[in-house]
Each structure stands twice: as structure tokens, then as C-alpha cells.
DODREN-328448 format. One record per residue (C-alpha): x, z, y; residue number from 1. Coordinates in nm, 2 decimals. Example, Ala and Ser with C-alpha at 12.3 -4.5 7.8 and 13.67 -1.06 7.14 Angstrom:
R, 1.23, 0.78, -0.45, 1
R, 1.37, 0.71, -0.11, 2
***
This chain:
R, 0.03, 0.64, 1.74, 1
R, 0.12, 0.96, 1.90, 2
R, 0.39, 1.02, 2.18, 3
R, 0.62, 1.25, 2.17, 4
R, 0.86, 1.17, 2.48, 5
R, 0.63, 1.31, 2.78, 6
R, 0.91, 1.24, 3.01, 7
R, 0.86, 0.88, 3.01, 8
R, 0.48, 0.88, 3.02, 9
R, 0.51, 1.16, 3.31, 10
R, 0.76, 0.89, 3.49, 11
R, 0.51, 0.60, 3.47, 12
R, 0.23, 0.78, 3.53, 13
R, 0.43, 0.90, 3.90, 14
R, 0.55, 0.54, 3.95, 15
R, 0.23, 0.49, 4.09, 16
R, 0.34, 0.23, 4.33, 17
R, 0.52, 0.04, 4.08, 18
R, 0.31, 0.04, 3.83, 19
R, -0.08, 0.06, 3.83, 20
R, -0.28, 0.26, 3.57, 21
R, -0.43, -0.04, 3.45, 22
R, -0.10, -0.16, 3.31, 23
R, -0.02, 0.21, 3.19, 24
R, -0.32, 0.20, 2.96, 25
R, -0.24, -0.17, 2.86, 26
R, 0.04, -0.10, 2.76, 27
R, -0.01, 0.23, 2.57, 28
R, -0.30, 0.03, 2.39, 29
R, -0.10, -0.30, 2.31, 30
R, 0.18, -0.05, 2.14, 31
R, -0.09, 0.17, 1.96, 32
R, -0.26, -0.12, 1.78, 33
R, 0.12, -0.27, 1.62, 34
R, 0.21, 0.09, 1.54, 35
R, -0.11, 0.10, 1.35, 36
R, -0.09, -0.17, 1.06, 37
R, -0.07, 0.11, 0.80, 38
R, -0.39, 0.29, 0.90, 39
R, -0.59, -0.01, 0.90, 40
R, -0.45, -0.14, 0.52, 41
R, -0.53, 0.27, 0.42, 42
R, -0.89, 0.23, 0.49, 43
R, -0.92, -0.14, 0.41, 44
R, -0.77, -0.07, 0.00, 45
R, -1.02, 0.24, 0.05, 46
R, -1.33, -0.01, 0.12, 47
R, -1.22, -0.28, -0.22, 48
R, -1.12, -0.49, 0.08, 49
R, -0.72, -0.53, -0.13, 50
R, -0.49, -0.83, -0.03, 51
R, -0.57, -1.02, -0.37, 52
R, -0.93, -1.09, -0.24, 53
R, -0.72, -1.36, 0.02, 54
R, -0.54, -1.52, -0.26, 55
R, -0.66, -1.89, -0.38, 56
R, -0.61, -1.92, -0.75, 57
R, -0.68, -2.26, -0.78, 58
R, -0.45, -2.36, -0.49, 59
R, -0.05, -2.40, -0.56, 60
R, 0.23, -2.44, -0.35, 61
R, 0.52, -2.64, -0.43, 62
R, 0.84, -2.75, -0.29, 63
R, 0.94, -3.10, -0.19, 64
R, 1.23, -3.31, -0.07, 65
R, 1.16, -3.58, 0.17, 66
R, 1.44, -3.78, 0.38, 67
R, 1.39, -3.84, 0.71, 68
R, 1.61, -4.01, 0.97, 69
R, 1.85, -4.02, 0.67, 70
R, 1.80, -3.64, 0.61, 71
R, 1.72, -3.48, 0.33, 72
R, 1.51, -3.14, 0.40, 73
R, 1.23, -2.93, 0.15, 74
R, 0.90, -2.94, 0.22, 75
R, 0.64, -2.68, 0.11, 76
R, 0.30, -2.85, 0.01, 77
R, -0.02, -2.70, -0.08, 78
R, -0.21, -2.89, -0.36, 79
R, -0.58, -2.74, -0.43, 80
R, -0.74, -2.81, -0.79, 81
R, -1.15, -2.78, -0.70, 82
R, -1.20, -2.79, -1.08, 83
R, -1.02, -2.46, -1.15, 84
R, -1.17, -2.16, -1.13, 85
R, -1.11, -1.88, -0.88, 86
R, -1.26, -1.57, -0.97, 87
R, -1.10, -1.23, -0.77, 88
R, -1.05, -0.90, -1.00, 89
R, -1.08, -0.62, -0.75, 90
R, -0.92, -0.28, -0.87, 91
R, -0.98, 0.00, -0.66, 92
R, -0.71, 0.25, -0.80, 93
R, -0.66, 0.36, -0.40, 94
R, -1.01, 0.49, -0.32, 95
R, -0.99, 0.62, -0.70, 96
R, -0.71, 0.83, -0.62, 97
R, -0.77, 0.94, -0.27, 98
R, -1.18, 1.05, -0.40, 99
R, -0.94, 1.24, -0.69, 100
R, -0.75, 1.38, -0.45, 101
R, -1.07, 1.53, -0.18, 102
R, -1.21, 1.64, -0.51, 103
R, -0.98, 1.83, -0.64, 104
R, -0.95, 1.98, -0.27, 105
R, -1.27, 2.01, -0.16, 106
R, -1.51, 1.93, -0.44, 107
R, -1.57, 2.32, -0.47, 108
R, -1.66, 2.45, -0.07, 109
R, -1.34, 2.66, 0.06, 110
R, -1.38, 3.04, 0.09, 111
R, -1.34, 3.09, 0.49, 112
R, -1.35, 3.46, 0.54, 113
R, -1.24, 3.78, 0.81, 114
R, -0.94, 3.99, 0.79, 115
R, -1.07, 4.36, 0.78, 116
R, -1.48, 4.25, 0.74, 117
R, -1.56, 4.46, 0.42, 118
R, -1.44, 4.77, 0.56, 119
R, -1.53, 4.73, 0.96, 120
R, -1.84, 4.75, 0.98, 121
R, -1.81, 4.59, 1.41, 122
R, -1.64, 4.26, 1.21, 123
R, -1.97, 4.21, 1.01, 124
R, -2.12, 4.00, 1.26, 125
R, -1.80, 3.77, 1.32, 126
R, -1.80, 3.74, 0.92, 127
R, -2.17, 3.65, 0.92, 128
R, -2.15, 3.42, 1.16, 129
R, -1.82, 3.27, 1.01, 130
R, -2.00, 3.20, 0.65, 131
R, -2.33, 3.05, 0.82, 132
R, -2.08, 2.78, 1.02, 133
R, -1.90, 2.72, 0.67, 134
R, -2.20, 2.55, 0.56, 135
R, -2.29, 2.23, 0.37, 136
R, -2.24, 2.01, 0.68, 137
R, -1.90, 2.17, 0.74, 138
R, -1.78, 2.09, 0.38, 139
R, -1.89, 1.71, 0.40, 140
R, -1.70, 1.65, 0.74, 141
R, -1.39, 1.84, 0.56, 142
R, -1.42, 1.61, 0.27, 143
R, -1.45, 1.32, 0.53, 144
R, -1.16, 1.46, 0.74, 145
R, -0.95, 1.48, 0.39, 146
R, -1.04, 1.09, 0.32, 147
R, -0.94, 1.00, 0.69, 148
R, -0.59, 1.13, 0.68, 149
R, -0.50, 1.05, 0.33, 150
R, -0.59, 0.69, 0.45, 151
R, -0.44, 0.70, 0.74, 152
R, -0.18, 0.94, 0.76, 153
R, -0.34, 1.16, 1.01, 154
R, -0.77, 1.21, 1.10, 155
R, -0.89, 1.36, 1.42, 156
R, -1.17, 1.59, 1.42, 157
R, -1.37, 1.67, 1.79, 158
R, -1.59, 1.89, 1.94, 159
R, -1.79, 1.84, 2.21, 160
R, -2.16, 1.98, 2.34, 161
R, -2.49, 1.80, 2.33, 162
R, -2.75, 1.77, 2.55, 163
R, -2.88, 2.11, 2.45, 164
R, -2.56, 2.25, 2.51, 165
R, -2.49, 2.35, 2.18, 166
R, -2.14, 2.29, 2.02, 167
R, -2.10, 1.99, 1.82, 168
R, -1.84, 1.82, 1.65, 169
R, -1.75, 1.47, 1.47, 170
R, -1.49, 1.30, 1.30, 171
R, -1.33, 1.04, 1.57, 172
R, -1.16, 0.72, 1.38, 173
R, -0.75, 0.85, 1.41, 174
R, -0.74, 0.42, 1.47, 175
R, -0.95, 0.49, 1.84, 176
R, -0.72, 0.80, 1.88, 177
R, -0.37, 0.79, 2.07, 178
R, -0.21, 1.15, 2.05, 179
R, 0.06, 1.26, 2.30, 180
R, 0.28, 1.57, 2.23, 181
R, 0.51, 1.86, 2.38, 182
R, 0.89, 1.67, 2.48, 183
R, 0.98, 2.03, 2.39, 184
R, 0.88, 2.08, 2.01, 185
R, 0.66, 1.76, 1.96, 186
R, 0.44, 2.02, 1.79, 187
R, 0.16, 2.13, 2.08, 188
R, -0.07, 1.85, 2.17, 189
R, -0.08, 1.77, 2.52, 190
R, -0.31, 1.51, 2.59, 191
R, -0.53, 1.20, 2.38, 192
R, -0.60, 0.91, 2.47, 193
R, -0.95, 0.75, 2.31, 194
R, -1.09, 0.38, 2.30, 195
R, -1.34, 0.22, 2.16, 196
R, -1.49, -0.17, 2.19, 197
R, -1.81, -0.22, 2.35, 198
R, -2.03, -0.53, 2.40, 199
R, -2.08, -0.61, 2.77, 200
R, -2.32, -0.92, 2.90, 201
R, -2.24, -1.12, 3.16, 202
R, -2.35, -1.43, 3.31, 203
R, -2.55, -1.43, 2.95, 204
R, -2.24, -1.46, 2.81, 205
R, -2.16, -1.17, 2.52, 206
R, -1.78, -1.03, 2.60, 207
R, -1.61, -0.74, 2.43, 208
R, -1.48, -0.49, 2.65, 209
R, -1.28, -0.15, 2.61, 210
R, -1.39, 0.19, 2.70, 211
R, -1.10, 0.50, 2.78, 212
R, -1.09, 0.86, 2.76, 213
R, -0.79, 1.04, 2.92, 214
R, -0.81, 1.40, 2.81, 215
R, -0.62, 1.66, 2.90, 216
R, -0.64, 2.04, 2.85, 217
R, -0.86, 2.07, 3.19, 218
R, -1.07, 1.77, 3.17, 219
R, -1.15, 1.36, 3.10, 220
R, -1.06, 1.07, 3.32, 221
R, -1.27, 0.77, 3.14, 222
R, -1.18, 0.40, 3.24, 223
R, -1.35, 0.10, 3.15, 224
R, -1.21, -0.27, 3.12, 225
R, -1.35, -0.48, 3.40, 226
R, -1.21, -0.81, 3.29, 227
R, -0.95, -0.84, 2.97, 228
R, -0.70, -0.60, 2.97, 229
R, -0.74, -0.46, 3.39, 230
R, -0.88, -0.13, 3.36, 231
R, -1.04, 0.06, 3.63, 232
R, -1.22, 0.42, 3.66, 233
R, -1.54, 0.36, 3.42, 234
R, -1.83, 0.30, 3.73, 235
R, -2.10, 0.49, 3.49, 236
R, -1.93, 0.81, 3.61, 237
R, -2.04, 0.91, 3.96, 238
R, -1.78, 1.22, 3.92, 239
R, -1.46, 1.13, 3.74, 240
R, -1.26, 1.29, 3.60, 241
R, -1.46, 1.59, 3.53, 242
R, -1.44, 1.89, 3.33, 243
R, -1.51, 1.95, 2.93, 244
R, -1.82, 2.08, 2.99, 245
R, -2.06, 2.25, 3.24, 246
R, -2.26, 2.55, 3.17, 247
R, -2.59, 2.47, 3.41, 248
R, -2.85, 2.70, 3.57, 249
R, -3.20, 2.63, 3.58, 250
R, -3.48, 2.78, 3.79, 251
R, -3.84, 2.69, 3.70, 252
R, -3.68, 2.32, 3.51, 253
R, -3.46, 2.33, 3.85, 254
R, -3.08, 2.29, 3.84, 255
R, -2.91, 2.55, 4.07, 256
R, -2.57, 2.60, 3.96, 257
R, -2.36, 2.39, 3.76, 258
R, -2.00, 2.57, 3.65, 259
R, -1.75, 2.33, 3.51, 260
R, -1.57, 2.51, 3.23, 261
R, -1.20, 2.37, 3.03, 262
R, -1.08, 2.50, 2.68, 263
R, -0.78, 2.53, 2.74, 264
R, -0.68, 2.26, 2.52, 265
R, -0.77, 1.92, 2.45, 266
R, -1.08, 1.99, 2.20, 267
R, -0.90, 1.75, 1.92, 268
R, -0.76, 1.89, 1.59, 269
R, -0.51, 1.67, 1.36, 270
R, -0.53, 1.69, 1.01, 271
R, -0.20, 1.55, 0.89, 272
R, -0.13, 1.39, 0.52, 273
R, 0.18, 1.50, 0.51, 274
R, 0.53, 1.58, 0.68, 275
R, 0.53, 1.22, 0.76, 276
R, 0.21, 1.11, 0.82, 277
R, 0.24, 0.83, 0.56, 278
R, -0.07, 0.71, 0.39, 279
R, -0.16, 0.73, 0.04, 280
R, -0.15, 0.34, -0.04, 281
R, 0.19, 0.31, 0.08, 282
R, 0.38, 0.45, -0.24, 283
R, 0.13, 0.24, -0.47, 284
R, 0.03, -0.07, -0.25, 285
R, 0.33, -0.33, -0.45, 286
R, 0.19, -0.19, -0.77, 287
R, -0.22, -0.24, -0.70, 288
R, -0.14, -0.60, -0.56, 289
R, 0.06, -0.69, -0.90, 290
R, -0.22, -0.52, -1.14, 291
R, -0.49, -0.72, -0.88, 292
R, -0.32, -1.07, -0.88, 293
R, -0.21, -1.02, -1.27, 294
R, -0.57, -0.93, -1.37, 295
R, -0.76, -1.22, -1.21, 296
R, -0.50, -1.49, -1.32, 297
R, -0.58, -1.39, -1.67, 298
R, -0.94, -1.40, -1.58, 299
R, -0.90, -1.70, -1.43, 300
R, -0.77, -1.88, -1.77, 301
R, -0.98, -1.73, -1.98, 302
R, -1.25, -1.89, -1.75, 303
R, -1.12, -2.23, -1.78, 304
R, -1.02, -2.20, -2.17, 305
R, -1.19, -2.42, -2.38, 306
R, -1.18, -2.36, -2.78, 307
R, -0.99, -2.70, -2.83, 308
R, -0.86, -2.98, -2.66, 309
R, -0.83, -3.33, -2.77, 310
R, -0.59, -3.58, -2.77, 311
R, -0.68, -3.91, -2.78, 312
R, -0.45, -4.23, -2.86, 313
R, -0.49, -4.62, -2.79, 314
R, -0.86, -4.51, -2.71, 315
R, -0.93, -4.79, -2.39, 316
R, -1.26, -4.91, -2.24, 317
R, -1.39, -4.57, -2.10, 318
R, -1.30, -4.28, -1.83, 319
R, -1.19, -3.97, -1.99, 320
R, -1.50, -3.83, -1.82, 321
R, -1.69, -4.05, -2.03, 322
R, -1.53, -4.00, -2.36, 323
R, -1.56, -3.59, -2.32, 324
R, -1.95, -3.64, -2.30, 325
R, -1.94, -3.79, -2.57, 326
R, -1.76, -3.54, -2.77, 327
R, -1.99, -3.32, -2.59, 328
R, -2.32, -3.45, -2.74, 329
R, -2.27, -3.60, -3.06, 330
R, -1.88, -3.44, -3.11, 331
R, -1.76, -3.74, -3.21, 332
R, -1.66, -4.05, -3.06, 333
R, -1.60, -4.41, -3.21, 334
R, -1.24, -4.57, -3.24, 335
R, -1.22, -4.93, -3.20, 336
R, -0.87, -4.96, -3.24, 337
R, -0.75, -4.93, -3.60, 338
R, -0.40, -4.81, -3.41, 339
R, -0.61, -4.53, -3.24, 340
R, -0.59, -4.15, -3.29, 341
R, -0.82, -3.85, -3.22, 342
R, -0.66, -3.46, -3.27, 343
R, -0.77, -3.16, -3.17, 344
R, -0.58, -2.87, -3.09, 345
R, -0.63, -2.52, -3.03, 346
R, -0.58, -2.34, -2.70, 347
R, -0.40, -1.97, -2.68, 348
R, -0.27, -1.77, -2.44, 349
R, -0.02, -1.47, -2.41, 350
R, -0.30, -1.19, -2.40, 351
R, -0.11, -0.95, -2.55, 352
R, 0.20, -0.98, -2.35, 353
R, -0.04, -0.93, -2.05, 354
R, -0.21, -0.65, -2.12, 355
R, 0.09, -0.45, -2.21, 356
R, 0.23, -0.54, -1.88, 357
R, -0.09, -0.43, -1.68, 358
R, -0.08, -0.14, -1.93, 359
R, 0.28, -0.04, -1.77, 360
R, 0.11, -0.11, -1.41, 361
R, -0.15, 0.07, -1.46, 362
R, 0.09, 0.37, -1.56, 363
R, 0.34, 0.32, -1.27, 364
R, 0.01, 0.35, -1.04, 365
R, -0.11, 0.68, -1.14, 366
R, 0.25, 0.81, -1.17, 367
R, 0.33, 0.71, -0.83, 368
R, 0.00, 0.72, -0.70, 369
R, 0.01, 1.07, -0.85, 370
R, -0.34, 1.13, -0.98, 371
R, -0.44, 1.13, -1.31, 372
R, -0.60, 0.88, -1.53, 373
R, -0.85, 0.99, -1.73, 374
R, -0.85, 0.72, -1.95, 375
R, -0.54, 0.84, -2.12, 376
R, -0.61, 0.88, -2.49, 377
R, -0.44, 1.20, -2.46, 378
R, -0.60, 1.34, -2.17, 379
R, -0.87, 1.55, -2.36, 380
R, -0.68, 1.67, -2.64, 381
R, -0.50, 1.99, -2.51, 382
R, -0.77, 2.19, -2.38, 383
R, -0.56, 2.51, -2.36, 384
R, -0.49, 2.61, -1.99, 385
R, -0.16, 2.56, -1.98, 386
R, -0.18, 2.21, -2.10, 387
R, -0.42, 2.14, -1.88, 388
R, -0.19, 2.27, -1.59, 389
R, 0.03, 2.02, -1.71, 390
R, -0.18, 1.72, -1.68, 391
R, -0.27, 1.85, -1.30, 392
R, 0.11, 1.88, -1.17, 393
R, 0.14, 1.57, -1.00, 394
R, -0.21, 1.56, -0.80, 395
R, -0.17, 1.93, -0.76, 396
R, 0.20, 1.84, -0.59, 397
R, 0.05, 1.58, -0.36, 398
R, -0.24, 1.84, -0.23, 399
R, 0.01, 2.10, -0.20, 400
R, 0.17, 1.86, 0.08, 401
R, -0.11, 1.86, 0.27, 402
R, -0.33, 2.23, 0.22, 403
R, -0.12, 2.39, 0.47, 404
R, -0.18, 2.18, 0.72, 405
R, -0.55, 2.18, 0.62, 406
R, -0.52, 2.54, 0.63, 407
R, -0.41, 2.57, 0.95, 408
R, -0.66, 2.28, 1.08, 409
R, -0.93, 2.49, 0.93, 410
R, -0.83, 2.77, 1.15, 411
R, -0.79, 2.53, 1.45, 412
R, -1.15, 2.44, 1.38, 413
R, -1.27, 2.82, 1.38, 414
R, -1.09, 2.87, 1.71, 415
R, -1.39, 2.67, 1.87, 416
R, -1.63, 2.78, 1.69, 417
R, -1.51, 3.14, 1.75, 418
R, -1.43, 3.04, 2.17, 419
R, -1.80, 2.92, 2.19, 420
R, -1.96, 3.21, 2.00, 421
R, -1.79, 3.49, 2.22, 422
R, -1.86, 3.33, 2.54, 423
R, -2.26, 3.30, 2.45, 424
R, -2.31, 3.61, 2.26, 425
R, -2.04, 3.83, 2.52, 426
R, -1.81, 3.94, 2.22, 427
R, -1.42, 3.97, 2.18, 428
R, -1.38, 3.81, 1.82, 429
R, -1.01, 3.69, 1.75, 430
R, -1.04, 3.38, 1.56, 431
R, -0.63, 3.48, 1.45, 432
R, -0.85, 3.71, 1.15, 433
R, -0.97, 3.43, 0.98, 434
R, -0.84, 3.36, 0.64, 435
R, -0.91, 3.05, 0.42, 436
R, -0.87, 3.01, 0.08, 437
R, -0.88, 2.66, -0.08, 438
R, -1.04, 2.69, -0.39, 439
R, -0.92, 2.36, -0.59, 440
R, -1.15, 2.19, -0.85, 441
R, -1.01, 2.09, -1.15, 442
R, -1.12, 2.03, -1.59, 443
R, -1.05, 2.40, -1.74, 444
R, -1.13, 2.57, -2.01, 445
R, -1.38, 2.78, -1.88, 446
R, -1.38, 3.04, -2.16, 447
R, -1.05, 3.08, -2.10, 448
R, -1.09, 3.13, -1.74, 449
R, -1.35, 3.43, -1.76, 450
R, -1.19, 3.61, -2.02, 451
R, -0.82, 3.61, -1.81, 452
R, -1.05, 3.75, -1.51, 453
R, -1.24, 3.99, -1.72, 454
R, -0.93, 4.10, -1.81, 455
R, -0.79, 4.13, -1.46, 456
R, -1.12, 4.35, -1.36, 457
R, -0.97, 4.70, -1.14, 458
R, -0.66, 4.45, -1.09, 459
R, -0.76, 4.24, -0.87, 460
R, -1.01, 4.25, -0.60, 461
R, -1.40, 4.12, -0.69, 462
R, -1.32, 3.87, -0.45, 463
R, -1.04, 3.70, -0.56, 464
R, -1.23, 3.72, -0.92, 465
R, -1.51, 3.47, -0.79, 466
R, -1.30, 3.23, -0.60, 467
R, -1.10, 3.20, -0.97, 468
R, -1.47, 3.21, -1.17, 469
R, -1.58, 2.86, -1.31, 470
R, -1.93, 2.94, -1.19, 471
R, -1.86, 3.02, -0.83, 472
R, -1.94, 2.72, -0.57, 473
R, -1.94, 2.91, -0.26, 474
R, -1.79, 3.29, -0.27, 475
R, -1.93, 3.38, 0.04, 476
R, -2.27, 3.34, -0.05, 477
R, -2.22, 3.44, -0.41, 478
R, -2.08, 3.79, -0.26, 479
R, -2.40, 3.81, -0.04, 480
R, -2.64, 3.78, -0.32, 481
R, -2.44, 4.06, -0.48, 482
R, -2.44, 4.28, -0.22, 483
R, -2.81, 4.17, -0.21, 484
R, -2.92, 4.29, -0.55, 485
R, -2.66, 4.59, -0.52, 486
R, -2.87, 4.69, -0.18, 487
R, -3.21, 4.65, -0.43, 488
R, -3.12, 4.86, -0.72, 489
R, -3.01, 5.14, -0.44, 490
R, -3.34, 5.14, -0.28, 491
R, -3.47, 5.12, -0.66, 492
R, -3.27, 5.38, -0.84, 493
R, -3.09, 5.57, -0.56, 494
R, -3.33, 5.86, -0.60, 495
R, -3.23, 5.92, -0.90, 496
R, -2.95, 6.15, -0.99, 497
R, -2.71, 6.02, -1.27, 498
R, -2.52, 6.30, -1.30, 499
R, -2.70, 6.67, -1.27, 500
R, -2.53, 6.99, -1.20, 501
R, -2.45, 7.16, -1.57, 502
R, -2.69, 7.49, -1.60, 503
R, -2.57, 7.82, -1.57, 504
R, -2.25, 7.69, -1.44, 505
R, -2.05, 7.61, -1.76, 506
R, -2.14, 7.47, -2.16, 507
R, -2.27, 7.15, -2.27, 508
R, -2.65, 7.23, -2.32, 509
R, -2.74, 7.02, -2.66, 510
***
């Protein structure tokens, strides 16, 4: 949930004789979890945990009229067959398309450079240090951080500093994470609210109890939950609220000076989906529950099918249980009664007619969904780039909605990195030079590919040749080791000169 009209929070939190901060954060919690069914149906399709999985197949429900007081009204019994099988098909088509989706992202590292680096020499530093925090770590949180908000609409990121006091930062679950907004723009964010369930013992007597963090742009105000749903200022912080951090002094192992410090902002960043927020399940949840509930009804009957049934006429004296163990061990069974009849008939069922239908399903899902399935007979027989290009549109449409607002998360992200940096190492950086270039990861014809940038060479710059090249993971440290064996044939070959003054000041000499 995030809230946007400060006004009324502000008015609350002022009404401080009317009403307590205990029932502030109540509330605010009670209204975040029922705003939240979405995000929690995102992640649980994500984890094969799909509605289907809850559905009894060999249960039915039917409707029944019975009169009472000399009224007729319907009646909706549940009659369960034990005997019939009921087998779940689980079809994870969600966490297919959302992994698609990081992949085609963030499957090949993001080039994060510096504005101005290759030709100021004073921005070399910044750019070093800029590549070494764009490391492996950084690109599994950012495919993390993609997962989260295609899940759940949005995924929060935080930094914080360890014991050590150097600068961390974690993915916090968006579903512990309240967000509260500018009234002005609804764009700046103000404040957020975290919680998170602990286990308390008391009495010896296991409870689950809340834990709250109040953050603003200056500090934290944490509350715990004393008894169910009163909240009070969380006792296992003597000083409370306090600052974002403290940078402290030691002499000989002694602390002398501790100096709270702020950022200046909350230290959260929000990686939105989309425009909306919406989640990736939502356009294609309908469609996965059908291909689910379809799927393991056919299962289901092919499970119980047997190759032929009998029907049996004027046949008395025995249980059918009796007479199909008969037919079961010596496939016969003896007629007493010259009236009597024994037939056997053949079971079928409308296989066809189903799998065309999860056929169209299946279709509707990735078309909706928009991914691609790579199943499709066709997918692999138009290499050409173009074609290719063509089979990409609709996943390349969906990422398009939410790079920008990756982009400028990224740069969110560098902002801390940049903030912490300068105040340790006494620089000036601006974090405002960084640029960052998504390098998407998709099937190609890599041929193709390097003989269009071949082509391109003293067109474009070297740079923008390796983020395109098939065989490029990371540019930044492919253009280091270049620069690396550039710097080796110098000292190996500098000395010599390629191109002597002519003799005598004029003619070839032969």
C-alpha cells in the first residue's frame, strides 16, 4: 500500500489526544494487509502454489430442493466420491514468464558507467569505483528486485550499515513495506512504514507479535506490539527514535564521540512494474486457472479409465465387488441364469477436443501474458534478425514498461553508493553523471550481429559496439581488459617507430 494523502496522516498523527499511535499504526496495518491481496497471489503463482492445487476433484457440488415449513428453497450439497482419483496438474506459466521476463532484462549484467570518464582523467576514480559496485552481487539483487516487482507490482530495495559500518543493502519484502508519498505530486517519497512478525514467549506460551519501523528522512521510530494490536515504543531501544546511522570515534577500542548522521531521504528505493503497479499474474491469472483445472480433470479420467467396462444382466447371488474379481482373475465369470447377459464395452473420452482447447489456452497465456513460447513449432525457423525482432515484440513491449523506471532506480541506487563514497574518501562526485544502459538478452543470429557492428566500426563509438556484441557479458570489464592489453603492447612496442622520417627530405627510397 502506499499513501499519497499526507494531509490526513499529518491530521491523525496531530490528534494526539484523540487518537493514540497505537491505533494509528493499527489501523495503517489493518488497511495495508486488504490492499495487498494481489501481491500475495503474485508471489504465491510465482512459488507453483496456483488456486487449482485447493480444488477437490473427486468432490461435487450439486443443487437441491427441500421444503420446509411448506417452503420450497435450493440447497447446495457437497457429495465426495473417495474412489475417484484426485491428482493436481500444476502449470507454472507465471514464474515462466516473469524468469523470461528478468532474463531478457537482466540475464546479461547492465552497463553502469560515468558521463565524461574516458576523457577526464579526475572522473577515473568515480568510474572505477562505479564498475567495482556493479558487480556480481549487484546483478543478482537487480534480478531479485525485477522478480519482486513484476510479482508484486512494486519491490523495495534498502540500504543500511553493518556493524563494521560499511554500507549494505537488501531487498525488503514490498508485502512488509507501507510507502507514504508527497500530497503535492505523489511522486517524492516521504516516509515508510516497515513490519515484520516475530515470535515472542510468554508465560511459556509461543505468541506472534509485530515489530514497526517509522522512517522518515531524519531518522526511525521503531514500535513493538505488546499485546495484539496495542503498540508501544519497541523497549529494546534505550534511544528512540534515532538517527540513520552514527559515525563513532574510538580511542584505544574506546568510544568517544558518536555523530548521528540523516541522508536526507528515507534510504528506500521503489522499483515499479509499471504505470500502475499491477502485477504480472493479473492479465493471465483467469487463463492459468482454466489450463490448471482443465489439465488435471483430463488427468483425473484418464487415471480412472479402464479399457472396458461390463455390463452384466439377471446376474444375482454376488456383490458387484465380487463379480469384478472375478473378471479380474480368471476374466470370466459363470451365468446361472440362462436369461442372463454379459457385454463389454469400450471406454473413450474427448481427448482431442481437450487438447485443442488447452492448445487455445495455452496461446491466450503467452499472448496476454506476453512472453514467448518456445515451444512454438515456428519459433526456430526464421533465424534472420528481423524475424527474430518479431518474435520478441511483445516481451520486449512489457520490459519497455518497466526499464525506465529501472533506469532511474538504478540511478537511485548509485546515489547511495555515491553519498557514502564521498563522505569516506572526502570527494565531490555527482551521482547525476551516471548513465545506465540495459543491455537486453535475447536468441540472435550472432553472425548477423557482428558483421552489422563490423560494419558500423568509426560509426559508432567502441563502446556502444560491445554492449551490441553477442560475446560481451559485462562491457565495463571487457573495456578494461582492452585498455589492459592496449597499455601492454605500448610498454611492448612503444619504442618502436612505425613511421620514420623519409631521407633526404623527399623520394620513396626502394
Amino acid at each position: 500500500m502506499y499513501i499519497t494523502d499526507m494531509s490526513l496522516l499529518n491530521a491523525k498523527l496531530s490528534a494526539a489526544g484523540v487518537i493514540s499511535e497505537s491505533n494509528i499504526i493499527k489501523y495503517i496495518l489493518e488497511e495495508d494487509v486488504s490492499n495487498k491481496k494481489d501481491m500475495f497471489l503474485g508471489e504465491k503463482y510465482y512459488n507453483a502454489e496456483q488456486d487449482s492445487i485447493h480444488k477437490q476433484y473427486n468432490e461435487v457440488t450439486v443443487s437441491e430442493t427441500e421444503e420446509t415449513d411448506g417452503y420450497e428453497k435450493e440447497v447446495m450439497r457437497t457429495f465426495k466420491n473417495p474412489n475417484r482419483s484426485n491428482h493436481h496438474n500444476v502449470n507454472c506459466f507465471h514464474r515462466l514468464l516473469v524468469d523470461q521476463k528478468v532474463s531478457y532484462i537482466a540475464g546479461r549484467e547492465p552497463t553502469i558507467s560515468v558521463s565524461g570518464s574516458e576523457t577526464n582523467k579526475t572522473l577515473k576514480p568515480y568510474a572505477d569505483m562505479v564498475s567495482e559496485a556493479a558487480d556480481e552481487n549487484f546483478n543478482e539483487v537487480l534480478q531479485d528486485w525485477i522478480t519482486g516487482a513484476s510479482n508484486k507490482g512494486y519491490e523495495v530495495l534498502h540500504f543500511y550499515y553493518d556493524n563494521e559500518g560499511e554500507l549494505k543493502y537488501c531487498i525488503v519484502p514490498a508485502e512488509e513495506v507501507i510507502l507514504i508519498y508527497d500530497s503535492a505530486f505523489q511522486r517524492e517519497l516521504e516516509q515508510v512504514i516497515r513490519y515484520y512478525t516475530v515470535k515472542v514467549v510468554k508465560g511459556g506460551v509461543e505468541y506472534l507479535r509485530r515489530k514497526v519501523e517509522w522512517w522518515t528522512k531524519e531518522n526511525i521510530t521503531y514500535y513493538a506490539e505488546k499485546e495484539e494490536n496495542i503498540f508501544v515504543l519497541d523497549p529494546d531501544y534505550p534511544v528512540n527514535p534515532l538517527p540513520h546511522w552514527y559515525d563513532i570515534n574510538l580511542i584505544n577500542g574506546m568510544e568517544k564521540r558518536r555523530t548521528p548522521h540523516f541522508w536526507g531521504r528515507v534510504p528506500f528505493i521503489v522499483l515499479e512494474n509499471n504505470r500502475n503497479r499491477t502485477t504480472d499474474l493479473k492479465p493471465v491469472k483467469g487463463l492459468i486457472d482454466a489450463y490448471d483445472y482443465i489439465s488435471s480433470e483430463g488427468t483425473n479420467n484418464l487415471l480412472e479409465l479402464v479399457e472396458l467396462y461390463w455390463v452384466i444382466q439377471d446376474y444375482g447371488g454376488e456383490t458387484a465387488g465380487a463379480i469384478a474379481r472375478k473378471l479380474q482373475i480368471n476374466r470370466a465369470v459363470n451365468i446361472t441364469d440362462s436369461s442372463g447377459n454379459v457385454e463389454a464395452k469400450q471406454v473413450s473420452l474427448p481427448v482431442n477436443e481437450r487438447i485443442e482447447f488447452l492448445k487455445m489456452l495455452r496461446h491466450d497465456i503467452y499472448h496476454f501474458g506476453m512472453g514467448i513460447d518456445v515451444d512454438n513449432e515456428n519459433f526456430g525457423t526464421a533465424p534472420s534478425g528481423v524475424a527474430l525482432q518479431f518474435r520478441y515484440a511483445n516481451l520486449r513491449h512489457k520490459c519497455e514498461n518497466m526499464v525506465p523506471r529501472l533506469k532511474r532506480a538504478i540511478k537511485e541506487f548509485f546515489w547511495f553508493i555515491t553519498e557514502d563514497y564521498n563522505r569516506k574518501n572526502g570527494t565531490a562526485f555527482d551521482s547525476s553523471k551516471i548513465k545506465v544502459t540495459i543491455n537486453y538478452s535475447q536468441i540472435a543470429n550472432d553472425a548477423e550481429t557482428v558483421s552489422i557492428i563490423n560494419q558500423s566500426e568509426g560509426i559508432i563509438s567502441r563502446k556502444t559496439q560491445l554492449e551490441n556484441h553477442p560475446f560481451v557479458t559485462d562491457v565495463n570489464e571487457e573495456i578494461k581488459r582492452l585498455e589492459e592489453e592496449e597499455n601492454k603492447a605500448q610498454e611492448s612496442y612503444g619504442h618502436i617507430n612505425m613511421n620514420p622520417p623519409l631521407k633526404d627530405g623527399g623520394g620513396d627510397e626502394q
